[in-house]
Steps between C-alpha positions, in 0.01 A plus 500: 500500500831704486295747753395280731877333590608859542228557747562159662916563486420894682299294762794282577763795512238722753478144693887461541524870550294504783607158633868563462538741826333262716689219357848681553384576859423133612841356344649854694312370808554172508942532442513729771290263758759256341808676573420652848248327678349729751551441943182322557629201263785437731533172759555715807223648710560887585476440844735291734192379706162474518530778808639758263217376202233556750640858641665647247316353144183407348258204520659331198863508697322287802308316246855410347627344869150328565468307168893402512355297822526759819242463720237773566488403897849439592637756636824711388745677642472886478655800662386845435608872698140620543329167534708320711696771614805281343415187689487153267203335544331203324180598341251401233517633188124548568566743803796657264236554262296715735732700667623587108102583449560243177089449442620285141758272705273451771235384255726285353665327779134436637431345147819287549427360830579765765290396793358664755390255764936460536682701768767652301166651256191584778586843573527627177169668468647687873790620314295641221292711744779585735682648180140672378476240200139424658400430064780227515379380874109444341660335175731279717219374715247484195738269259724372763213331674610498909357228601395634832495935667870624591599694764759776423719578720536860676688714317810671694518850609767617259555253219901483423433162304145418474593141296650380804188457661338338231795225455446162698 
C-alpha cells in the first residue's frame, strides 16, 4: 500500500511539473493583455476616412467604415497626385477600390451592396482594364452582376489622371 501512494504522489509532482510552465505562462499572458492592451482594442479607426481605408489599408479598415453605417455607393471625396493629378473629386469607394487594385475590398463592398447598375459604380470594370487589372474587371462583372453590356470610354492619349475619366 505504502508503494502504491508513492507512485500515485510521483504522478502528481511529474503532473504539476509539467503543468506548472504552462500555467505560469497563461497568468504571464493574461496580466500583460491586462496592463497594455494592444492598438487594435482601441475606439479610433486608423484612418481619418474611408478614402484613406480604401487607398492606403486593408479590407478590414473599409470593413470598419462600412459596418459603422457608410454606404458602399455613396460617393467620397478623394484627391490623389497620380490619379487625379491633385484634383478633388467625388468617387465611389467602389471605383477607389479599383484604381488601388484592392481585389478583397472590392469583393467586399460588392457583398455590402455596391451596385453596378448606379452611375457613380458602372465603369468600374473600365477602370480595371484601363489600369491592366483585366482579373479584377472579369471578377467585377462576374459577382457584381451589370445588369446590362457597358461601354468604356476611350482612353486618352497620354493619361496624366486616368480616375478622372472614370468619375461621374
Amino acid at each position: 500500500m505504502e508503494r502504491a501512494l508513492s507512485r500515485s504522489s510521483r504522478a502528481v509532482w511529474v503532473a504539476w511539473l509539467l503543468g506548472a510552465p504552462a500555467l505560469v505562462g497563461a497568468l504571464w499572458i493574461a496580466a500583460t493583455e491586462m496592463r497594455a492592451p494592444n492598438d487594435a482594442s482601441t475606439s479610433e479607426p486608423p484612418f481619418a476616412s474611408m478614402a484613406d481605408a480604401i487607398q492606403h489599408g486593408e479590407v478590414e479598415d473599409a470593413y470598419a467604415f462600412i459596418t459603422a453605417g457608410a454606404d458602399a455607393n455613396a460617393p467620397i471625396p478623394f484627391s490623389d497626385p497620380e490619379l487625379t493629378a491633385d484634383h478633388p473629386v467625388r468617387i465611389s469607394p467602389l471605383l477607389l477600390a479599383v484604381s488601388a487594385n484592392k481585389e478583397n475590398t472590392v469583393m467586399m463592398l460588392l457583398s455590402f451592396g455596391a451596385r453596378l447598375d448606379l452611375p457613380q459604380n458602372e465603369l468600374a470594370p473600365c477602370l480595371a482594364r484601363r489600369l491592366g487589372y483585366s482579373n479584377l474587371a472579369a471578377m467585377i462583372v462576374r459577382d457584381g452582376k451589370a445588369p446590362r453590356e457597358i461601354t468604356c470610354p476611350e482612353p486618352q492619349p497620354a493619361p496624366q489622371a486616368p480616375l478622372l475619366a472614370y468619375v461621374k
